[in-house]
C-alpha positions in Angstrom: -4.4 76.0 64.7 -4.6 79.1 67.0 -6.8 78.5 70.2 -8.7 81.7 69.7 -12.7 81.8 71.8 -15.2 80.2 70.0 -18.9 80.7 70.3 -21.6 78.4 71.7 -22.9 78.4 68.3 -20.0 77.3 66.5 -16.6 78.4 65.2 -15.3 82.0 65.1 -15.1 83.6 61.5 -11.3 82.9 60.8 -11.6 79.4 61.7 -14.5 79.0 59.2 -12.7 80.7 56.7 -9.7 78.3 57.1 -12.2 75.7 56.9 -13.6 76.3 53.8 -10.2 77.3 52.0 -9.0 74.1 53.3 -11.7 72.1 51.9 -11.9 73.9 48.7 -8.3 72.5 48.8 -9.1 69.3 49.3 -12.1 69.4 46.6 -9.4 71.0 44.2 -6.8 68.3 44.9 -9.8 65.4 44.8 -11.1 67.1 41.4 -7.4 66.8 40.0 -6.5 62.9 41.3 -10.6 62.5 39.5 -9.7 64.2 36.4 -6.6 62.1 36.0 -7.9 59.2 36.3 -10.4 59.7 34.2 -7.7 60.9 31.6 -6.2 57.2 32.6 -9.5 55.5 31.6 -10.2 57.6 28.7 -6.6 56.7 27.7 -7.1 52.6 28.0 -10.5 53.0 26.7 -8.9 54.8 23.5 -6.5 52.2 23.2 -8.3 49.6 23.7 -10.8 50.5 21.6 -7.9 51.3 19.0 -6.4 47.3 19.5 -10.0 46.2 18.8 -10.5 48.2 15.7 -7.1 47.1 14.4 -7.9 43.5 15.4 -11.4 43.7 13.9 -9.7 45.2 10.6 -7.0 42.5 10.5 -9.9 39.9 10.8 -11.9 41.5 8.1 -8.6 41.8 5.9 -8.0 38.3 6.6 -11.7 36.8 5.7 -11.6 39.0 2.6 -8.5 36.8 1.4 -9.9 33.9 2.7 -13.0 34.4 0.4 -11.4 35.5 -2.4 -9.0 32.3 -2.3 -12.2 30.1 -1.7 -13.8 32.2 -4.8 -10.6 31.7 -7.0 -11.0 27.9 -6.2 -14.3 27.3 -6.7 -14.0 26.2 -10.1 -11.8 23.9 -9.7 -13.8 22.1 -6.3 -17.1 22.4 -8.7 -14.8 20.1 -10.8 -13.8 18.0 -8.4 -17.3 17.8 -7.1 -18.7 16.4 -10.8 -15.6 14.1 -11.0 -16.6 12.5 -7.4 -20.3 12.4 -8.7 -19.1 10.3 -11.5 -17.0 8.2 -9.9 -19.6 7.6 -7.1 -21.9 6.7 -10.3 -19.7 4.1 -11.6 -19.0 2.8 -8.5 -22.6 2.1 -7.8 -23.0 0.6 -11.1 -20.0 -1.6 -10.1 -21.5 -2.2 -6.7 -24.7 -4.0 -8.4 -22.3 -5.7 -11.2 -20.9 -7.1 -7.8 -23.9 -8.1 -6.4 -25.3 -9.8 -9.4 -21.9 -12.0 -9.4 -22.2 -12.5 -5.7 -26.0 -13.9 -6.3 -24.4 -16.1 -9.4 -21.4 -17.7 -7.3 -24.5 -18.0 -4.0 -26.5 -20.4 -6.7 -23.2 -21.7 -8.1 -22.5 -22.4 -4.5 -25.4 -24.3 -3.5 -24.2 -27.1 -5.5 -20.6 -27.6 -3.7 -22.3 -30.8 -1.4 -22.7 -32.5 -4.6 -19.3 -31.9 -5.6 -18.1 -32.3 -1.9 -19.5 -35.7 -2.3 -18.0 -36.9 -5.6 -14.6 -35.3 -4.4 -14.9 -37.4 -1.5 -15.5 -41.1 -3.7 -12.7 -39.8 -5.9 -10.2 -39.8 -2.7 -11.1 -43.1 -1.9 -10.6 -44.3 -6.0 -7.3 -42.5 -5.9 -6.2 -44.2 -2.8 -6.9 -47.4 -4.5 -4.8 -46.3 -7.4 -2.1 -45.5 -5.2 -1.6 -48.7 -4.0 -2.0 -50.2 -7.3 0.6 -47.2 -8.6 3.0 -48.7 -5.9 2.8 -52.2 -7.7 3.3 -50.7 -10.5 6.2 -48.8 -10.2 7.6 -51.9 -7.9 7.4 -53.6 -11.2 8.6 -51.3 -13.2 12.3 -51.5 -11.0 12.1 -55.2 -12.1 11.7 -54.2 -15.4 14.8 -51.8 -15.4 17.0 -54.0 -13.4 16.4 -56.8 -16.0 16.9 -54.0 -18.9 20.2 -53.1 -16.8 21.4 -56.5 -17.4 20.1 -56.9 -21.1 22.2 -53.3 -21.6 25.1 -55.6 -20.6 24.5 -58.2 -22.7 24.1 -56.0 -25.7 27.3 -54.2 -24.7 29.0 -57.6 -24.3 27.6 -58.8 -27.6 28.7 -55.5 -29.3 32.3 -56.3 -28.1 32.0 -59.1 -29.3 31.1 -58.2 -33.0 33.7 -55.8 -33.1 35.7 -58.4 -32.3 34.4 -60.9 -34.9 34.8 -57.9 -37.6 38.6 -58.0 -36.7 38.7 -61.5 -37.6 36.4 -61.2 -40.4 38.5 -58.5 -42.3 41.7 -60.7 -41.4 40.4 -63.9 -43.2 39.2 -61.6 -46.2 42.8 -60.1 -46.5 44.2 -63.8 -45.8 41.5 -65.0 -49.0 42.7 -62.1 -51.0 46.8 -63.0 -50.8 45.7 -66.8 -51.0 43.7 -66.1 -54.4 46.8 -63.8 -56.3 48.1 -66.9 -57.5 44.9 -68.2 -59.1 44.1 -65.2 -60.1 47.5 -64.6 -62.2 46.5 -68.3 -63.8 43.3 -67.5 -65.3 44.9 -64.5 -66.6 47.4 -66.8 -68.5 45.1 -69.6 -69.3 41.1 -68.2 -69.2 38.5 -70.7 -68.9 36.2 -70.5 -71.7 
């Protein structure tokens, strides 16, 4: 800056004209940095407006297939929907089947003290048969151990016949050589 006189009123003429060249530089240069950055918002605005398009159009794509896959199917879930109807049908008429067997076995049921009771009198009649069951079957060993020894006997005595038939076919061979002799006499001399 050149020292040059300045009026009481304010600067001279070339420093004014410095002045206002400078700041027209400086509005130029702040006009340019402005303009940029609003070519850097426009720019993000654009592409983010482009992303959310894109995303918008890939949603819209996707519920498109979505509803023509629930549209393709809806057939077959109105079928499934009438086969769970009918089921759930006979499943309530099975619920009240239930419930009308449930009321017969409550009545059937009421009755079980009687049958408490007479199960109860049967123990103590089965108890008495046990102990007469024990006699019994004490008893009954006597009874085998005195067929145990009548087996014997039998055996002994079927020994024994064997034996006798021994002897008995010994005597009848012994009868039959002691009767050749007659018997060759009555065929000389018959008796008549």
């Amino acid at each position: 800056m050149s020292m040059e006189a300045s009026s009481p009123d304010g600067p001279t003429v070339p420093q004014s004209h410095e002045l206002v060249a400078k700041a027209m530089g400086d509005f130029q240069e702040a006009m340019k940095i402005r303009s940029s950055l609003n070519l850097r918002v426009a720019m993000r605005v654009t592409a983010i407006l482009r992303t959310g398009m894109i995303s918008l159009a890939v949603v819209a794509i996707v519920f498109l297939l979505l509803l023509a896959l629930v549209s393709s199917k809806l057939e077959f879930m109105i079928g499934v929907m009438n086969t769970m109807n009918v089921q759930f049908s006979s499943m309530a008429k099975d619920m009240s089947v239930m419930r009308q067997v449930l009321e017969q076995m409550d009545r059937h049921v009421a009755s079980m003290p009687v049958i408490v009771g007479e199960v109860e009198r049967m123990n103590g009649s089965v108890a008495a048969l046990h102990t007469d069951i024990q006699a019994i079957a004490k008893r009954m060993h006597q009874v085998e151990a005195n067929l145990g020894g009548i087996t014997a006997s039998v055996e002994s005595m079927t020994h024994t016949f064997q034996g006798m038939e021994w002897t008995v076919r010994g005597i009848d061979g012994n009868v039959q050589r002691m009767s050749r002799p007659m018997k060759l006499f009555n065929s000389f001399v018959p008796f008549q």
